[in-house]
N, CA, C and O atoms as a GROMACS GRO file, in nm:
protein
  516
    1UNK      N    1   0.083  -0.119   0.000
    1UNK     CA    2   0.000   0.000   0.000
    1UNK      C    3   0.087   0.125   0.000
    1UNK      O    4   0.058   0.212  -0.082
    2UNK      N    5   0.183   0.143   0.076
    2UNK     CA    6   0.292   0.240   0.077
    2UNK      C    7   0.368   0.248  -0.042
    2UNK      O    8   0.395   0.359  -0.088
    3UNK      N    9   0.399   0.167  -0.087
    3UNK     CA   10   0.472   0.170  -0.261
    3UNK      C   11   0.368   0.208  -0.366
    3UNK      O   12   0.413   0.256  -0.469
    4UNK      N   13   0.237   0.195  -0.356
    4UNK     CA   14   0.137   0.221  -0.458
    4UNK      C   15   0.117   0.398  -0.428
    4UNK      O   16   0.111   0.499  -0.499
    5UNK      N   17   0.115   0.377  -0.331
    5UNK     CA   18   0.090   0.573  -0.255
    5UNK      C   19   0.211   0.614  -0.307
    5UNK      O   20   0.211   0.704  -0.392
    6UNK      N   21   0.371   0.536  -0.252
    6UNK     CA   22   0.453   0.622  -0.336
    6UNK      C   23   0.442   0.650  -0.497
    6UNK      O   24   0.457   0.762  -0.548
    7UNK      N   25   0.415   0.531  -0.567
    7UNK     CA   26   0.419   0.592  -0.715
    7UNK      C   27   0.332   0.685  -0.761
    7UNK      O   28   0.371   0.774  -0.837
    8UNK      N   29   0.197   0.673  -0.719
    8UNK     CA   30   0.065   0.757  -0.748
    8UNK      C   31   0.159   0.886  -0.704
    8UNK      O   32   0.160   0.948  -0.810
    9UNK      N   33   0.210   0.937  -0.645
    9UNK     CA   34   0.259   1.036  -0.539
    9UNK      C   35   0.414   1.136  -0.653
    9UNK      O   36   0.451   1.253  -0.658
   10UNK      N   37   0.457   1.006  -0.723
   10UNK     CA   38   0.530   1.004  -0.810
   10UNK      C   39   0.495   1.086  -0.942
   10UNK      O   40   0.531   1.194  -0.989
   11UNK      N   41   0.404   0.981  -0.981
   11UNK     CA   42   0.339   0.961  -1.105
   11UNK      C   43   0.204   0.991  -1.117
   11UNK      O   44   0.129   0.915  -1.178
   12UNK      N   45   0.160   1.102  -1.062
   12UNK     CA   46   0.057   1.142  -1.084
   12UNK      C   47  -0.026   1.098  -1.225
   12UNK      O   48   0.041   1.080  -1.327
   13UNK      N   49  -0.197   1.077  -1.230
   13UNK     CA   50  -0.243   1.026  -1.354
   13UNK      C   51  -0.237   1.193  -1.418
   13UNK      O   52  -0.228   1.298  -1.355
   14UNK      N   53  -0.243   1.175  -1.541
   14UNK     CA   54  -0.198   1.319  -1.638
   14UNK      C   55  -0.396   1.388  -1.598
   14UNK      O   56  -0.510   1.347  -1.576
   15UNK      N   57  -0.298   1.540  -1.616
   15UNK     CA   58  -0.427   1.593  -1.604
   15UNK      C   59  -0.609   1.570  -1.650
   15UNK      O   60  -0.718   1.571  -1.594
   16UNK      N   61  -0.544   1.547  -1.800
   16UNK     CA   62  -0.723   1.503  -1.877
   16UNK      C   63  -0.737   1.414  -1.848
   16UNK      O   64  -0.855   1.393  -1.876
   17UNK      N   65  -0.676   1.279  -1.780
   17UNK     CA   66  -0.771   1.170  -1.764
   17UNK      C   67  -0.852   1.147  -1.633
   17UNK      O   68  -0.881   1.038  -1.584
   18UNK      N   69  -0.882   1.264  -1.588
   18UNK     CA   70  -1.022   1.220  -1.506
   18UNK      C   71  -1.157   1.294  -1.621
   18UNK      O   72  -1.161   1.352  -1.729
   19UNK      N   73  -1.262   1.242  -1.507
   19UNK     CA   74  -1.383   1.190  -1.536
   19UNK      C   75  -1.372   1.429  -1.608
   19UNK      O   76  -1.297   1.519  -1.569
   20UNK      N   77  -1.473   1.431  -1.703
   20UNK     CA   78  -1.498   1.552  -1.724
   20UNK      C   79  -1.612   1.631  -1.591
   20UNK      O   80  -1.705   1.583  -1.527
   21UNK      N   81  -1.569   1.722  -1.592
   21UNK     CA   82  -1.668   1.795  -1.474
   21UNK      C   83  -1.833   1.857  -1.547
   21UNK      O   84  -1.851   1.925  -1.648
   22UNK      N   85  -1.909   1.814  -1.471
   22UNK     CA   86  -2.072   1.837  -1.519
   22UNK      C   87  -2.066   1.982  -1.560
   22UNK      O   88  -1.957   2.039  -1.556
   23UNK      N   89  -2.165   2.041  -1.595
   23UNK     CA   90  -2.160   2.222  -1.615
   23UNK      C   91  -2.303   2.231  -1.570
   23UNK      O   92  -2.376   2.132  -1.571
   24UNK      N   93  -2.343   2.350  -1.530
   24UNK     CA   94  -2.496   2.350  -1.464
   24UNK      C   95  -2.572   2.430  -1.588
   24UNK      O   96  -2.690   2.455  -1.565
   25UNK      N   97  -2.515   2.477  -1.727
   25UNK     CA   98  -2.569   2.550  -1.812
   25UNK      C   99  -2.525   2.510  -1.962
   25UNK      O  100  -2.412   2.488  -2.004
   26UNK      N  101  -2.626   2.509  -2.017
   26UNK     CA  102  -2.562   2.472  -2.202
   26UNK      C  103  -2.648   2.641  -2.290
   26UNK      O  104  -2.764   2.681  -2.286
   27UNK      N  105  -2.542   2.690  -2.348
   27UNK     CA  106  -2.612   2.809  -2.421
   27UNK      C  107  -2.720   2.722  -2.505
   27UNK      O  108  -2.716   2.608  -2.552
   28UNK      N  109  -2.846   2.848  -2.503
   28UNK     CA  110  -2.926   2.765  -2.601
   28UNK      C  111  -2.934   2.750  -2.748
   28UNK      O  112  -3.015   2.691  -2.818
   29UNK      N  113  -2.789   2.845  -2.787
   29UNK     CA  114  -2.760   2.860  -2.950
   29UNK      C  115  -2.679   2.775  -3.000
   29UNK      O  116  -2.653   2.772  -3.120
   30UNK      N  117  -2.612   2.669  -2.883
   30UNK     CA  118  -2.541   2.538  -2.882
   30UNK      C  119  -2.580   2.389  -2.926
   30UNK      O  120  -2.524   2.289  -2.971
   31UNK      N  121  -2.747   2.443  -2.874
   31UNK     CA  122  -2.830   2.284  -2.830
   31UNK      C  123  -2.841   2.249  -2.985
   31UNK      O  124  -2.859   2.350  -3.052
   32UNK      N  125  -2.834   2.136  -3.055
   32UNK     CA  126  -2.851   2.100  -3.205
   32UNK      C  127  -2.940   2.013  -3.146
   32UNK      O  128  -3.039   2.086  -3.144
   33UNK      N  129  -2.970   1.923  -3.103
   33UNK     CA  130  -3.074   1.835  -3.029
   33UNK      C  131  -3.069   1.764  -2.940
   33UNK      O  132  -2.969   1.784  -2.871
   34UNK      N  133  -3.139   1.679  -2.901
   34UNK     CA  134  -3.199   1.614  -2.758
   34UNK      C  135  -3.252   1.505  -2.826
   34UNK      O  136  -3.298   1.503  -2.940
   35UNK      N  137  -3.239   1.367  -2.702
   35UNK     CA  138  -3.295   1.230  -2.726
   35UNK      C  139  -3.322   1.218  -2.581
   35UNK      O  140  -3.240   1.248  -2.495
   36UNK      N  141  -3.447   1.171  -2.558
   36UNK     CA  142  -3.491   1.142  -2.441
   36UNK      C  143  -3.470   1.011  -2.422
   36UNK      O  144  -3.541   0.943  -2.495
   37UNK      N  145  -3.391   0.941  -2.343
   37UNK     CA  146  -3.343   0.845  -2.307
   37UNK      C  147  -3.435   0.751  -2.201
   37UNK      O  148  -3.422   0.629  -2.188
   38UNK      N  149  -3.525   0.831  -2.133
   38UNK     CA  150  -3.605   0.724  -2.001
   38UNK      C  151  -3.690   0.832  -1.949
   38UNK      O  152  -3.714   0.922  -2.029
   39UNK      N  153  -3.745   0.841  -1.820
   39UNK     CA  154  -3.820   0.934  -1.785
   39UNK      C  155  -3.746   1.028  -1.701
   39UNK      O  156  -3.799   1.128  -1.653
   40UNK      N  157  -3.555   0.979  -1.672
   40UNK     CA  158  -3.491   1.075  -1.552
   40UNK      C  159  -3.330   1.108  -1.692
   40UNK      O  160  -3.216   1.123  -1.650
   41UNK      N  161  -3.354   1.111  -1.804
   41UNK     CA  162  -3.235   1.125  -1.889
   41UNK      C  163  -3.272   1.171  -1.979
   41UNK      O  164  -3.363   1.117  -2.043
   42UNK      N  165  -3.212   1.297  -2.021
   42UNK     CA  166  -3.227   1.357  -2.176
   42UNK      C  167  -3.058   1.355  -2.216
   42UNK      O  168  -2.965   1.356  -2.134
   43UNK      N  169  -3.050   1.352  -2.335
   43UNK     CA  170  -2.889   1.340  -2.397
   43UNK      C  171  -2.919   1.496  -2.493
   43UNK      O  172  -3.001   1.525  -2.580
   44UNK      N  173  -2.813   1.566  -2.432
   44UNK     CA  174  -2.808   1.724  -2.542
   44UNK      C  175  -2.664   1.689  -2.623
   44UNK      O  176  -2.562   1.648  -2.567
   45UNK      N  177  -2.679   1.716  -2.767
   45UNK     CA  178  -2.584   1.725  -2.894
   45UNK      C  179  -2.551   1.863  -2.870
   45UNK      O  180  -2.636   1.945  -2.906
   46UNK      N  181  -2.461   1.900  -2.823
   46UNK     CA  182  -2.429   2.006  -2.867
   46UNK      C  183  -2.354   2.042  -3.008
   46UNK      O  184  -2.317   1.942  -3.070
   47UNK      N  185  -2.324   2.173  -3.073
   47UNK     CA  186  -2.222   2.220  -3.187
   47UNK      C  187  -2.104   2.125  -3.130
   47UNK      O  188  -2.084   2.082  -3.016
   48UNK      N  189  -2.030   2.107  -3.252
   48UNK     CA  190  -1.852   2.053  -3.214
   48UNK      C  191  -1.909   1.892  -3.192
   48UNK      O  192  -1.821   1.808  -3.176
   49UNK      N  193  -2.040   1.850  -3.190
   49UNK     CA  194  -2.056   1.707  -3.168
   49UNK      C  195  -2.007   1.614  -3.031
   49UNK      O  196  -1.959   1.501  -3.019
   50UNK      N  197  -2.043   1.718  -2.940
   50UNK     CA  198  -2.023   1.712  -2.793
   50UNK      C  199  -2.164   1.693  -2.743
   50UNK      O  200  -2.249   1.781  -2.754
   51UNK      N  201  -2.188   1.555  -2.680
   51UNK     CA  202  -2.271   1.501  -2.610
   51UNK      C  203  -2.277   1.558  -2.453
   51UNK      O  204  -2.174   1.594  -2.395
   52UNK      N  205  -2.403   1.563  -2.394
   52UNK     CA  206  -2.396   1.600  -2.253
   52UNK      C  207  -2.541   1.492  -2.166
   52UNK      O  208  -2.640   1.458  -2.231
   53UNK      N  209  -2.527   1.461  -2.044
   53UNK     CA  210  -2.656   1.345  -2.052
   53UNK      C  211  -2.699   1.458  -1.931
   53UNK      O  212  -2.616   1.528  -1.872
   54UNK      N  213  -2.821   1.459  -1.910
   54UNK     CA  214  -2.870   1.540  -1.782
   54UNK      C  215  -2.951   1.429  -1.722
   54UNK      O  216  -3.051   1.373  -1.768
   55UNK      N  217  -2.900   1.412  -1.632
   55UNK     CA  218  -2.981   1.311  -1.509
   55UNK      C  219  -3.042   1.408  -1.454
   55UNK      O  220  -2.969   1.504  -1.428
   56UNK      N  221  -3.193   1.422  -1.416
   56UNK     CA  222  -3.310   1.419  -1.396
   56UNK      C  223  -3.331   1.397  -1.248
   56UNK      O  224  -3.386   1.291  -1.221
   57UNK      N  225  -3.280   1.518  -1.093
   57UNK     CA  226  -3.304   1.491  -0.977
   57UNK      C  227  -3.392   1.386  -0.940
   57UNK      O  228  -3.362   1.303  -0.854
   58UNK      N  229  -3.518   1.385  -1.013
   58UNK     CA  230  -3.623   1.292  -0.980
   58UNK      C  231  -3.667   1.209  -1.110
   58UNK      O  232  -3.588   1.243  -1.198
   59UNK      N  233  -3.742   1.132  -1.154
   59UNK     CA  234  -3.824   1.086  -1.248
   59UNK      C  235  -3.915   1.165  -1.273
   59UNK      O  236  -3.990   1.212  -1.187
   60UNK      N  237  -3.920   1.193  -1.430
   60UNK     CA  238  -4.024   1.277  -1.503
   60UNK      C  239  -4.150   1.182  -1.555
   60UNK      O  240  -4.153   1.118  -1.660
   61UNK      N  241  -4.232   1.190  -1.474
   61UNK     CA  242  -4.345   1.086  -1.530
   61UNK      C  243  -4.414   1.112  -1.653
   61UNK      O  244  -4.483   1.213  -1.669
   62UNK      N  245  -4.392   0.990  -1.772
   62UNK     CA  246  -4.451   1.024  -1.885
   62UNK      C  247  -4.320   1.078  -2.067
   62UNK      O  248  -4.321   1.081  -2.190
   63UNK      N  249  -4.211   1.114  -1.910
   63UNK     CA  250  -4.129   1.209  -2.071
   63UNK      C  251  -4.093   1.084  -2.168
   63UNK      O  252  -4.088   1.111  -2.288
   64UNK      N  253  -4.072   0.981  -2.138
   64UNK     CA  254  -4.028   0.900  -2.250
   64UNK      C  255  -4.118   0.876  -2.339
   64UNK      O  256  -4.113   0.898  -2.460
   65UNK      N  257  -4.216   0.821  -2.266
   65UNK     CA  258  -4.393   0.765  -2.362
   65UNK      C  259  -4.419   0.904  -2.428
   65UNK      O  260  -4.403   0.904  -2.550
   66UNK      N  261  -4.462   1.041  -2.360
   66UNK     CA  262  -4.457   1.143  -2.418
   66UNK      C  263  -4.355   1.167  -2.567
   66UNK      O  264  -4.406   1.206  -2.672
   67UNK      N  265  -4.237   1.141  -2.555
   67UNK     CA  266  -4.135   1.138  -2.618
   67UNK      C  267  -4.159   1.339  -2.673
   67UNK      O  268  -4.158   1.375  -2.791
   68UNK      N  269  -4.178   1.429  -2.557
   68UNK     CA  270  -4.166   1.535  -2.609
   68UNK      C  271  -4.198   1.646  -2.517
   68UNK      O  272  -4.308   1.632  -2.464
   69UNK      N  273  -4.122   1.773  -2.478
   69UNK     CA  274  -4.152   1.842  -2.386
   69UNK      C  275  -4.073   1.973  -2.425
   69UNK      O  276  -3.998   1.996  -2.519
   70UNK      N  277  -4.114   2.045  -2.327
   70UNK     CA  278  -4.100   2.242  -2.341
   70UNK      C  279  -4.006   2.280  -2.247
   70UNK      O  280  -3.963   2.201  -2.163
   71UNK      N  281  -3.970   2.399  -2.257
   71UNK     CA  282  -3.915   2.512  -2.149
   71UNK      C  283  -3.935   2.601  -2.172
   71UNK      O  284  -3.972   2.640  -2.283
   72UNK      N  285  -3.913   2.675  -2.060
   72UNK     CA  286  -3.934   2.825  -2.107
   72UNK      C  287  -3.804   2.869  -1.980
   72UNK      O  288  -3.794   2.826  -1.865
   73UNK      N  289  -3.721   2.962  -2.049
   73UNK     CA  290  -3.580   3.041  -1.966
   73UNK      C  291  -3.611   3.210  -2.048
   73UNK      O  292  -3.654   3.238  -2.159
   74UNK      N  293  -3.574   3.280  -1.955
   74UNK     CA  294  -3.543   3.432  -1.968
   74UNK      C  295  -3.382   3.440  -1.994
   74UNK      O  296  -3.336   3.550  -2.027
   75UNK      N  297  -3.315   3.355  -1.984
   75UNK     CA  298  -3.221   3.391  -1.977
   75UNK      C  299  -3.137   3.287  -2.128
   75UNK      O  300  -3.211   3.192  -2.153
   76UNK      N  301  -3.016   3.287  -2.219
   76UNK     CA  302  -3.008   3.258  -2.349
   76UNK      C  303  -2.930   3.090  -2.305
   76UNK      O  304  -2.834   3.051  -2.371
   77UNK      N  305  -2.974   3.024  -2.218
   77UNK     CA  306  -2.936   2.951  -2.177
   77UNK      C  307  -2.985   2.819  -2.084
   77UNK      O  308  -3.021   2.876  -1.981
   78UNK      N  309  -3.003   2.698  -2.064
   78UNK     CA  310  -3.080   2.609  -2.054
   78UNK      C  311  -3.007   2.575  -1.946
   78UNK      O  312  -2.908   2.505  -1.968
   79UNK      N  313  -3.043   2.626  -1.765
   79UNK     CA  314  -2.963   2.553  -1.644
   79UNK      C  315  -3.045   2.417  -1.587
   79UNK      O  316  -3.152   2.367  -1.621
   80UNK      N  317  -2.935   2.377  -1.472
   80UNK     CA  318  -3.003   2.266  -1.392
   80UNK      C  319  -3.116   2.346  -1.310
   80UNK      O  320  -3.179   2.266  -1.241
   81UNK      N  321  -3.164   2.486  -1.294
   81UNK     CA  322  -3.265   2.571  -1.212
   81UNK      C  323  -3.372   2.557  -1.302
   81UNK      O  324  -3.479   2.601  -1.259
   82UNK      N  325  -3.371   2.493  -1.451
   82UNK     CA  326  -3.480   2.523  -1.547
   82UNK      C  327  -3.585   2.416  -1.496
   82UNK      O  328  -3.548   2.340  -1.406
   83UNK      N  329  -3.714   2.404  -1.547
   83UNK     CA  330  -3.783   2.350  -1.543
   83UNK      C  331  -3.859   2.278  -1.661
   83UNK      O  332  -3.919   2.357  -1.734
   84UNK      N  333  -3.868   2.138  -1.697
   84UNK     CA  334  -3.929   2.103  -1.862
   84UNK      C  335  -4.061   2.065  -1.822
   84UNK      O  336  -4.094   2.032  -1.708
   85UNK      N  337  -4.159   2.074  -1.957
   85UNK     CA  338  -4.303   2.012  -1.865
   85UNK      C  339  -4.347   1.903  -1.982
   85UNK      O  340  -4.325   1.949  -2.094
   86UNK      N  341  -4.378   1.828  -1.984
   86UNK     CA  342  -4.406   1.711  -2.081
   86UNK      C  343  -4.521   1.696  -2.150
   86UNK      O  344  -4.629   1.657  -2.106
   87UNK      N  345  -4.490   1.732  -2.268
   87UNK     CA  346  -4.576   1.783  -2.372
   87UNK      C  347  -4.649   1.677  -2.419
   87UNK      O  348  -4.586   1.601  -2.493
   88UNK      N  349  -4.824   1.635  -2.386
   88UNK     CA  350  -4.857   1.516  -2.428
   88UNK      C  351  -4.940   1.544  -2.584
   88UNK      O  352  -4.963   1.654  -2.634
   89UNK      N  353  -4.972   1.418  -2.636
   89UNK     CA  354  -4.998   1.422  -2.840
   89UNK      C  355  -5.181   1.448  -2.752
   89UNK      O  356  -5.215   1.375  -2.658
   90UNK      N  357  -5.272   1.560  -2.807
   90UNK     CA  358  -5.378   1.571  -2.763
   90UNK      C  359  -5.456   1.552  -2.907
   90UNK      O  360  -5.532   1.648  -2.921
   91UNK      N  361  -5.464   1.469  -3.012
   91UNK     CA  362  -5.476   1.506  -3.122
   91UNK      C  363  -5.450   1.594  -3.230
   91UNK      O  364  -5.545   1.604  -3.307
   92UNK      N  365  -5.373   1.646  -3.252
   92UNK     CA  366  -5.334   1.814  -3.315
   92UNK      C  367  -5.278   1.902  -3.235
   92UNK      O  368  -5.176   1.956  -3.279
   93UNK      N  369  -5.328   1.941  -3.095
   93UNK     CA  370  -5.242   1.989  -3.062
   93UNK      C  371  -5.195   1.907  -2.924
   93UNK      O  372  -5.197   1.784  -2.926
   94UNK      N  373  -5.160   1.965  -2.826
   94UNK     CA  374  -5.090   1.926  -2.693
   94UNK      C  375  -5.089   1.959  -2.560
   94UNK      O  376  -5.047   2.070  -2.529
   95UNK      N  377  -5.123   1.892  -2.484
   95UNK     CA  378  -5.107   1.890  -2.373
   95UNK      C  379  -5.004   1.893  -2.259
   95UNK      O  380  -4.912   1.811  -2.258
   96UNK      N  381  -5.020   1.994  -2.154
   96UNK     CA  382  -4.931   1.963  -2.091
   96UNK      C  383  -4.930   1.874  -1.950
   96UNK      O  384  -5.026   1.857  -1.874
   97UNK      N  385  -4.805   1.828  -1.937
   97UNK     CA  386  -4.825   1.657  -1.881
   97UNK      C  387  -4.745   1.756  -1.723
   97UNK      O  388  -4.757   1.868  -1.674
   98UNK      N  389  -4.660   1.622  -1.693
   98UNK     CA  390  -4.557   1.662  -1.587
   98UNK      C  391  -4.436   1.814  -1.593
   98UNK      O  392  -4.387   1.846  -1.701
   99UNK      N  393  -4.406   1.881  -1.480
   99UNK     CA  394  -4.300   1.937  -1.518
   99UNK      C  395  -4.224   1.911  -1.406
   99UNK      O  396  -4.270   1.905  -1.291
  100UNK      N  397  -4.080   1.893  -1.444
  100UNK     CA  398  -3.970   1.840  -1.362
  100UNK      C  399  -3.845   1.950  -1.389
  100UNK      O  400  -3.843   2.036  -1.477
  101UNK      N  401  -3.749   1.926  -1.294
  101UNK     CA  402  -3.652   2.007  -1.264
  101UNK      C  403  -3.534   1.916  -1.342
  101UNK      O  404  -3.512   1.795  -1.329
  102UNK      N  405  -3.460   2.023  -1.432
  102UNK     CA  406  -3.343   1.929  -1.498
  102UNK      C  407  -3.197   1.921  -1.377
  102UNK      O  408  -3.156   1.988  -1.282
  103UNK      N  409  -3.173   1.848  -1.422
  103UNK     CA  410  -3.022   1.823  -1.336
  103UNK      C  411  -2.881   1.907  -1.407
  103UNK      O  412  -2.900   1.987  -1.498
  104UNK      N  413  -2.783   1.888  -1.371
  104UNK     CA  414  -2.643   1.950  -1.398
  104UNK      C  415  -2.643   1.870  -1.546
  104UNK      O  416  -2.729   1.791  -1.585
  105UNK      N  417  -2.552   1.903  -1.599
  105UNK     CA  418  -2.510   1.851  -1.745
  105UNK      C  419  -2.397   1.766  -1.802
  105UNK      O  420  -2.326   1.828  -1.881
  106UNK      N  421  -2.362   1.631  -1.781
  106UNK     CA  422  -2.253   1.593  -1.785
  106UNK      C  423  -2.208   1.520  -1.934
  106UNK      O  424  -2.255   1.447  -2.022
  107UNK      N  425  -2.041   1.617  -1.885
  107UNK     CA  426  -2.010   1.528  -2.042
  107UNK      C  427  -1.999   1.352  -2.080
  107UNK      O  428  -1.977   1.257  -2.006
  108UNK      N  429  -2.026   1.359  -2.235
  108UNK     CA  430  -2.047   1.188  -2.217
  108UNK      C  431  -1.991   1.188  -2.362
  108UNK      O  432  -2.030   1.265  -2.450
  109UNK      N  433  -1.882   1.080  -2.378
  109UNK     CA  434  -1.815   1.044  -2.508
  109UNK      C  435  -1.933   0.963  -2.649
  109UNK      O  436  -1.955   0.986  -2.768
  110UNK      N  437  -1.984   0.863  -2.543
  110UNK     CA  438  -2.141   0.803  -2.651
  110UNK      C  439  -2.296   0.795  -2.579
  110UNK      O  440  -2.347   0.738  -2.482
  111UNK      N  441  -2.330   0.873  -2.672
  111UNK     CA  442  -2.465   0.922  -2.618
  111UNK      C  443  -2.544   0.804  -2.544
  111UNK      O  444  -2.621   0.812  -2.448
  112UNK      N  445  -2.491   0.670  -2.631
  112UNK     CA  446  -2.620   0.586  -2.603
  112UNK      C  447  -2.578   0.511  -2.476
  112UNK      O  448  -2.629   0.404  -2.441
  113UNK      N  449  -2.472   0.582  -2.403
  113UNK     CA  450  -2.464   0.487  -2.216
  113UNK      C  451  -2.527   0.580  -2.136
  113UNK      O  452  -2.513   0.558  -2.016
  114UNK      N  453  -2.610   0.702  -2.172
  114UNK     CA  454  -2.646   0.800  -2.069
  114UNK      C  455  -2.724   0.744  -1.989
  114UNK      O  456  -2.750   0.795  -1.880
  115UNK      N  457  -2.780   0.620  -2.033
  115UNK     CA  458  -2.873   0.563  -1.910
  115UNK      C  459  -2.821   0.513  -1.789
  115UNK      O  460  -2.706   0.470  -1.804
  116UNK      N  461  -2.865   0.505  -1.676
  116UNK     CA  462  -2.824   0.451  -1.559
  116UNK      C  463  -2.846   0.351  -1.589
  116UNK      O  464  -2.920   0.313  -1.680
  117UNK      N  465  -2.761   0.272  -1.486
  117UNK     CA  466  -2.813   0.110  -1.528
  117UNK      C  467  -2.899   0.124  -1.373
  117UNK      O  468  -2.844   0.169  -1.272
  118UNK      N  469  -3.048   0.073  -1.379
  118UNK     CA  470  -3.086   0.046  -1.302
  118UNK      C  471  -3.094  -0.085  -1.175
  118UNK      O  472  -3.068  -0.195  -1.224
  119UNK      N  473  -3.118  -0.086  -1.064
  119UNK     CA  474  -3.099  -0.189  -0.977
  119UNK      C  475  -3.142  -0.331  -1.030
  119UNK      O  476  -3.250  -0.312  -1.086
  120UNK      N  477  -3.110  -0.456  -1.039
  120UNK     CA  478  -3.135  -0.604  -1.107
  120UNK      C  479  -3.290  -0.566  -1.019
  120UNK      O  480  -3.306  -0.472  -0.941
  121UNK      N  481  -3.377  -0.653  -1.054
  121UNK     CA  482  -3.543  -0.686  -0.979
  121UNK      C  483  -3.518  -0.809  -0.940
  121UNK      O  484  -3.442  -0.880  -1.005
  122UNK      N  485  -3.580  -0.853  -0.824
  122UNK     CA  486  -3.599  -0.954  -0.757
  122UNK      C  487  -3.650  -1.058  -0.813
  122UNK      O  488  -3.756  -1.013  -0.857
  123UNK      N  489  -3.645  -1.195  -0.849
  123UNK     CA  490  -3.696  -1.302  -0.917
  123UNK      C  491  -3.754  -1.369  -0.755
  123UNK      O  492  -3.688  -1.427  -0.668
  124UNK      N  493  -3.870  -1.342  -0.758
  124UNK     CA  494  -3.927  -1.476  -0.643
  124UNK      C  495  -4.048  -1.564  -0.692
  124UNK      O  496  -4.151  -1.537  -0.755
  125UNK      N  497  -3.989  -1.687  -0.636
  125UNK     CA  498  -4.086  -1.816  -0.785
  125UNK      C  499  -4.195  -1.841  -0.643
  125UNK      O  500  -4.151  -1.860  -0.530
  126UNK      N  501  -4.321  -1.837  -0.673
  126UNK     CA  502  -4.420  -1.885  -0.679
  126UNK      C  503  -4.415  -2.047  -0.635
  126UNK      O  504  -4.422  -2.128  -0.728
  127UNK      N  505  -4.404  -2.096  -0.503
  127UNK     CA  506  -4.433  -2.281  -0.500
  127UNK      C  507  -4.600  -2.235  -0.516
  127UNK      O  508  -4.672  -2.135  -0.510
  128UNK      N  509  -4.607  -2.378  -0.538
  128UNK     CA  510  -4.802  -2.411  -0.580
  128UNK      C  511  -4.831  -2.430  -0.434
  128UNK      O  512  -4.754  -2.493  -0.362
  129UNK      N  513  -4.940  -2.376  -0.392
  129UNK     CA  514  -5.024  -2.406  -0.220
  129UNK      C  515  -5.069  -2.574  -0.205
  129UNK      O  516  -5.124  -2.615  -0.103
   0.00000   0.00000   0.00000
């Protein structure tokens, strides 16, 4: 353990290879699009082809099935303080569903791991009475 502390101590890992740091804001003249990933994950494309996944403080009930939702900011920029509300298909036009609070913004190399992996479910078998 003392020889591993010394080299780390040594040999520091190089600056860029840690994890990238989240950002709490994406300009909104950046955003090229969004894929809603589940009901607590949206994936933003930004310009330059820079992915960002926003985990979702809570579950947004509906945004996936919805597969579509709004904001509204005063300000030219989309934070984790914003709020989305989940835009349901009302025939022609739309309804509005849930609105949830977005999370911080983290960078992500491929869009399609933004999902959490969720907890395994319990398998319990049924004996016959």
């Amino acid at each position: 353990v003392v020889f591993l502390f010394f080299l780390i101590t040594l040999f520091p890992p190089p600056l860029g290879a840690s994890e990238p740091e989240p950002v709490r804001c994406l300009p909104l003249k950046q955003i090229v699009s969004t894929k809603i990933v589940d009901d607590q994950n949206i994936v933003f494309r930004t310009q330059g082809k820079r992915f960002y996944n926003n985990h979702l403080p809570h579950k947004c009930n509906g945004l996936k099935s919805a597969g579509k939702y709004r904001y509204k900011t005063s300000l030219s920029e989309l934070c984790n303080v914003d709020i989305i509300t989940v835009l349901h298909d009302a025939g022609g036009s739309f309804m509005d569903g849930a609105s949830c609070g977005l999370g911080v913004f983290t960078p992500i190399d491929n869009p399609n791991l933004a999902k959490k992996p969720e907890p395994a479910e319990e398998v319990t078998k049924k004996t016959p009475e």
